[in-house]
C-alpha positions in Angstrom: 0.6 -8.7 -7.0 1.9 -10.9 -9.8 4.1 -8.8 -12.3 7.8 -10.8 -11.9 9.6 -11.7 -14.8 12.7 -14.0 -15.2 15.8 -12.2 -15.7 18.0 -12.5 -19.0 20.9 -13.6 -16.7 19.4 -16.2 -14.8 15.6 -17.4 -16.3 14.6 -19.2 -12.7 15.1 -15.9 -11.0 12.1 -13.9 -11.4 12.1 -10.0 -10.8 9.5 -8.8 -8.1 7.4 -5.8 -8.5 9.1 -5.3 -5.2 12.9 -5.3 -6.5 11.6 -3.2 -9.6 10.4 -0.4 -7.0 13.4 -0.1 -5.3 13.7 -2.8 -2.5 13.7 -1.7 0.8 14.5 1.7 0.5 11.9 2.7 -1.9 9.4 0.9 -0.1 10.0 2.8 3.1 10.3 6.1 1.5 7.2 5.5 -0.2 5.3 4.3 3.2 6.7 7.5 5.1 5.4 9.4 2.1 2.3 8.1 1.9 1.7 8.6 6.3 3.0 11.9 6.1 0.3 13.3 3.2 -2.6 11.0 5.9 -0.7 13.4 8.6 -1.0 16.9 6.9 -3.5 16.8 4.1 -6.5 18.1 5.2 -8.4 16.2 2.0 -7.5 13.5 3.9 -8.9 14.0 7.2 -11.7 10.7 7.2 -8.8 8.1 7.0 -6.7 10.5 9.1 -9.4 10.4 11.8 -9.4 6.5 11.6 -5.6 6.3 12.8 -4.1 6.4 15.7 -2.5 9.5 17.2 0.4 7.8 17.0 1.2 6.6 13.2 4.4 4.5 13.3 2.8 1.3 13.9 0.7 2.1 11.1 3.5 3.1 9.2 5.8 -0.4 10.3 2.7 -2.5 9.4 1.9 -1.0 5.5 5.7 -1.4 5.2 5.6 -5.2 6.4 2.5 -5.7 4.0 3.8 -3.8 1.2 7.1 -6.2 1.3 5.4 -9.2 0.9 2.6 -8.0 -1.6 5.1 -6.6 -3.8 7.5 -10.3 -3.8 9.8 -9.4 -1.2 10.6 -10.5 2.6 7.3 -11.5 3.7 7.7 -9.4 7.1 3.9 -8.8 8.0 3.1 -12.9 7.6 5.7 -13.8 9.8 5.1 -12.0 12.3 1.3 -11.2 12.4 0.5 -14.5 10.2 -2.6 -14.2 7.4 -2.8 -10.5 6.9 -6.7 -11.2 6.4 -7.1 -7.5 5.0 -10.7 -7.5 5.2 -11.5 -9.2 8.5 -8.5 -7.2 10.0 -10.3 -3.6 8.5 -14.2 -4.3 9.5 -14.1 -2.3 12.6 -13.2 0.8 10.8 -16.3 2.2 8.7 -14.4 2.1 5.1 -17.0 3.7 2.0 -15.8 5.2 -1.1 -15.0 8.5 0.0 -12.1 6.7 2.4 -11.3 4.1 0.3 -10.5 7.4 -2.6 -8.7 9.3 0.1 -6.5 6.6 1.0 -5.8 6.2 -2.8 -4.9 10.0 -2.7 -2.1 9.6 -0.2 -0.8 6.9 -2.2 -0.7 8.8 -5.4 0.8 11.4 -3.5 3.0 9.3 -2.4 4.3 8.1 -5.4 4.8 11.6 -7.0 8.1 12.9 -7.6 9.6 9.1 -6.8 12.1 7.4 -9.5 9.7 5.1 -10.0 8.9 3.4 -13.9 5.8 4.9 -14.8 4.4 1.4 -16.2 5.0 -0.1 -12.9 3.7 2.8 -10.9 0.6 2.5 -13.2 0.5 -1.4 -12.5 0.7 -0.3 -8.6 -1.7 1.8 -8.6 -4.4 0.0 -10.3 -3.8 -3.4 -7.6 -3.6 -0.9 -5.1 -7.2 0.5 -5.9 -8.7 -3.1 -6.2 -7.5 -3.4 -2.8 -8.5 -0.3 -1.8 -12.0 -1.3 -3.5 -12.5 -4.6 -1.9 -11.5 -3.3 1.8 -14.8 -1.3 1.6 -17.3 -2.3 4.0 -20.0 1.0 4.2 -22.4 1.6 1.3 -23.7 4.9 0.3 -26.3 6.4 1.2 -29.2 6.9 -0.8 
């Protein structure tokens, strides 16, 4: 996610998509957001069913991601290396339907959150590439 731009006070600083969310905080709101709407929304119950019982490791790892993505602390690289989305998602069957679903949660997620609407829109449209490209089951015909 490349959307930093140097700041008027000091041009080599750039501003991160993940200092325009919010830092920290925002991120991990938005995480716990986004795990409690896979937790308790029943539209949601195909990615739910792909988790763990358990979701905090879930929850610690999108956070980690998220804050490297975004052009903050790379957390997840350091200490799981190459995040390797892909490779690291091909034992779960991932088709549209879950890939939408998991977009869901993240819209939901979003909602209500002080968030710029440009950058939420910016978000939102890498998040669904991702989301996209993490696909690994084709329809059926």
């Amino acid at each position: 996610m490349s959307t930093a731009t140097p700041t008027e006070s000091n041009p080599l600083h750039t501003v991160t998509p993940y200092e325009l969310l919010g830092g920290e905080a925002m991120l991990a709101l938005l995480v716990d957001r986004f795990y409690n709407v896979m937790d308790h929304d029943p539209a949601v119950a195909e990615i739910r069913r792909l988790h763990p019982a358990d979701l905090e490791s879930s929850r610690q790892k999108l956070f980690m991601f998220l804050s490297g993505w975004l052009g903050g602390p790379n957390l997840y690289m350091e200490q799981f290396g190459h995040p390797r989305l892909r490779a690291r998602h091909l034992p779960f069957p991932i088709n549209q339907s879950a890939s939408d679903q998991w977009m869901y949660c993240m819209e939901k997620a979003f909602e209500g959150l002080a968030v710029d609407p440009t950058l939420r829109d910016q978000l939102m449209a890498a998040l669904r590439n991702t989301a996209n490209f993490m696909q690994n089951q084709q329809p059926h015909p």
